[in-house]
C-alpha positions in Angstrom: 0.0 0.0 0.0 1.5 3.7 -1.0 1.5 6.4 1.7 1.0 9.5 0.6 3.1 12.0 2.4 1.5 15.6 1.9 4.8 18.0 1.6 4.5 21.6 0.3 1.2 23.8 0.6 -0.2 22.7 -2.6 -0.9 19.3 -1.7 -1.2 20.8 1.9 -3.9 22.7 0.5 -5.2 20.5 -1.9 -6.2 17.6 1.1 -7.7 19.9 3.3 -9.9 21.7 1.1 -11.2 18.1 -0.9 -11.4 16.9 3.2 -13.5 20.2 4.1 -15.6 20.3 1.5 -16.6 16.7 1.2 -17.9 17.1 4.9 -19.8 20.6 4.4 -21.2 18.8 1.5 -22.8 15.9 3.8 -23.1 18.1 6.9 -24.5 22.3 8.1 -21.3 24.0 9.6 -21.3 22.4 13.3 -20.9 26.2 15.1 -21.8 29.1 13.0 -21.0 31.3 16.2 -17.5 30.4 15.9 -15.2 32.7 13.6 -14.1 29.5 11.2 -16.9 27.1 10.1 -16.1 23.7 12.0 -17.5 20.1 10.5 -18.0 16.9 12.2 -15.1 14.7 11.1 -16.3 11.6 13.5 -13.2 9.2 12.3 -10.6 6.6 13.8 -6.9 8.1 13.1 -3.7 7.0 14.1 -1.3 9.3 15.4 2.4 9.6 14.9 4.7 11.7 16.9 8.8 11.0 17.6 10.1 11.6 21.0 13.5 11.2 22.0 14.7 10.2 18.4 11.8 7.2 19.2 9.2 7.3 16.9 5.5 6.6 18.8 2.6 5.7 16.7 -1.0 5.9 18.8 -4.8 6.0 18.3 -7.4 8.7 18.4 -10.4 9.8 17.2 -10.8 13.1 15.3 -14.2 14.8 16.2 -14.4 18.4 14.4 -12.3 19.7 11.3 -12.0 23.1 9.7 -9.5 24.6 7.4 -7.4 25.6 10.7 -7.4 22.2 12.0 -9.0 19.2 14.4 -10.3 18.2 17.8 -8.8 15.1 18.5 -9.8 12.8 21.4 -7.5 10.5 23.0 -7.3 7.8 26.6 -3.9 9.9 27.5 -2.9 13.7 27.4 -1.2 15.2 24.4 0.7 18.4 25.4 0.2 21.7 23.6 3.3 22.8 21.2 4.1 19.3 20.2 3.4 19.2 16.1 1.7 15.5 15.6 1.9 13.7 12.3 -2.5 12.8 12.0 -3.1 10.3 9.6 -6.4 10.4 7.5 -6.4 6.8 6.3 -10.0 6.1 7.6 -11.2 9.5 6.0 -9.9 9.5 2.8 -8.9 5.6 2.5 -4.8 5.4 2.0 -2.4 6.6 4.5 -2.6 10.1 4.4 -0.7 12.3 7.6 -0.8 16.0 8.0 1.0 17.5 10.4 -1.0 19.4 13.2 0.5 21.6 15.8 -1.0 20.9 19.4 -3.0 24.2 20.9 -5.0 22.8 24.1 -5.8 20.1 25.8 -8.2 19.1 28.1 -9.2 16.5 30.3 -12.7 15.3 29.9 -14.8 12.9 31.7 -14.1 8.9 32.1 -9.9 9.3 31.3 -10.6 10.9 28.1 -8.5 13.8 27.0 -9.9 16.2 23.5 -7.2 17.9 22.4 -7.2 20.9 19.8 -4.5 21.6 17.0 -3.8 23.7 14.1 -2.3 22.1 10.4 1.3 23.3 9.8 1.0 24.1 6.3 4.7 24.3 4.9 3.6 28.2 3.6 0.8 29.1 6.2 -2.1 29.9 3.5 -3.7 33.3 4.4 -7.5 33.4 4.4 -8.3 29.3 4.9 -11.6 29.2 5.6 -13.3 32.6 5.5 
């Protein structure tokens, strides 16, 4: 199986906005009182992250997406700052990771932690979403 390893902001880009608009197709905009329009995302991913040279790969689920980026909900705590490798594979149906830079996280009920990020876009694209 190919894995599809999205460098430079074209194909940065290009994956988000097929991603984003294949959900608003299915789905209204999840928070219109929020600045960017969020969707329900709803899938199984697996996350990759390298730690001490040790590369760590771990599951989650992502709940929301926008242009800006994901929820992600996870059994352990992800610390903000780190920048994740996210890998779409259930979404779009090949291994597909997109780096995403942690912003919050917070511990919910029953050990379950949702954590927020933003995608690094190799040239941050002005405008995403508006």
């Amino acid at each position: 199986m190919s894995q599809e390893t999205l460098e430079g902001e074209k194909q940065q880009v290009g994956f988000i906005d097929r991603l984003i608009e294949g959900l608003a197709a299915q789905q209204a905009s999840m928070a219109e009182s929020r600045t960017v329009k969020r969707f329900l995302l709803n899938v199984a991913v697996s996350i990759h992250s390298c730690v001490n040279g040790t590369n760590h790969v771990f599951g989650g689920w992502a709940g929301e997406a926008s242009y800006e980026g994901l929820s992600i909900l996870t059994t352990f705590e992800l610390f903000p700052g780190r920048e994740l490798n996210v890998n779409f594979e259930p979404a779009v149906g090949h291994p597909c990771h997109m780096p995403v830079k942690l912003t919050h996280c917070d511990k919910r009920v029953g050990g379950i932690y949702r954590s927020g990020g933003n995608f690094c876009y190799d040239d941050a694209p002005a405008g995403r979403g508006e």
